[in-house]
N, C-alpha and C positions, 0 to 999 in steps of 0.2 A: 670392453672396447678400449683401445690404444693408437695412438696414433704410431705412426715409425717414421724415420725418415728414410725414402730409399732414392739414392741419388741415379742421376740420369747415368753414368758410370757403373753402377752395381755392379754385381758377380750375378746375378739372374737371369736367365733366359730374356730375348726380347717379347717372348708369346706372355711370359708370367706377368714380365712388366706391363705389357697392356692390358692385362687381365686384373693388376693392381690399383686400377684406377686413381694414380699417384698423380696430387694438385701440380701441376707443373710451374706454378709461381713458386710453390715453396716445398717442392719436392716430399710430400707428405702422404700417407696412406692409411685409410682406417684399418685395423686389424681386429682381431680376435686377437687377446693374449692368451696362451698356456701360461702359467706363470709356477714355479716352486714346484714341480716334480718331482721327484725324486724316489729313491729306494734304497732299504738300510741293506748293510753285509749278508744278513743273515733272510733277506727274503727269497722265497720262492720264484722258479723259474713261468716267466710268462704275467710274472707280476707290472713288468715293463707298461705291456703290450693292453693289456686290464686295465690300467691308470691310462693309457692314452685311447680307449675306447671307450671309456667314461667320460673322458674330457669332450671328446669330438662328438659323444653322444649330445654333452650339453650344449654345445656349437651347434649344434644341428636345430637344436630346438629354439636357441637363440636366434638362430639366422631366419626360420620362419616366420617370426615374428619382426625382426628387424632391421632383415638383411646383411650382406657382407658376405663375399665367399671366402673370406681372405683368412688364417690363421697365422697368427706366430709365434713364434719360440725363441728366448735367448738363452744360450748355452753355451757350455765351454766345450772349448774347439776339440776335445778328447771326444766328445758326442756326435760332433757333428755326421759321421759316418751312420752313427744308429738313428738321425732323424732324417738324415738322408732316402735310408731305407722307407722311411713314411710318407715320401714324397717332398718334402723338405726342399726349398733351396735355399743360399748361403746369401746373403745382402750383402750386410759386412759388418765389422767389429766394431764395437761399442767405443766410447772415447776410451776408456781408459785401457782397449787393448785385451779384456779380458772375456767376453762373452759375444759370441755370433750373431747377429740376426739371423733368423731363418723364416721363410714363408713359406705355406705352401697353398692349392685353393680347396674347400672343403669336396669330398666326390662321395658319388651316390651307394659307394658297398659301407653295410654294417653290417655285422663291427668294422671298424674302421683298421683296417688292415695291411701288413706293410708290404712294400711296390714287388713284386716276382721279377729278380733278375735273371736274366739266361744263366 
């Protein structure tokens, strides 16, 4: 668990924000962290998608016990495209400029699967 700050301003839909249950005194939200992802040059394809059905698998089993719908990811904005596709949406960029907030709310398909665009 993580707290985030997502301000009244955000880059979020207003349905997510209210879905965020963010303290309105100090603009704050519990999260689920993803945290350290990642994949070397030389992995396999689909490997991605594996590392974030395991992750959501263990959110899933955390949130029954302790609630939260809420997940997040901070990345660099070169990703932001590929976590978008997971449902992902963007808050904002961390102080120093370098990494995204991203949230999304956990949903009922597993494996946890990324959004079908037209």
């Amino acid at each position: 668990m993580r707290c985030g700050i997502v301000p009244k301003d955000s880059r979020i839909s207003k349905s997510m924000y209210k879905h965020l249950n963010v303290q309105s005194e100090t603009d704050v939200a519990q999260t689920y962290l993803i945290g350290q992802l990642g994949r070397a040059d030389g992995s396999e394809k689909g490997f991605g998608k594996q590392l974030m059905a395991d992750a959501m698998g263990l959110i899933r089993e955390a949130n029954a016990i302790i609630g939260c719908p809420v997940v997040r990811i901070d990345c660099k904005p070169e990703l932001m495209e590929y976590y978008t596709g997971y449902g992902f949406q963007s808050v904002r960029m961390n102080g120093s400029g370098t990494l995204m907030m991203m949230v999304c709310l956990l949903r009922p398909q597993f494996p946890w699967e990324p959004e079908q665009r037209p």
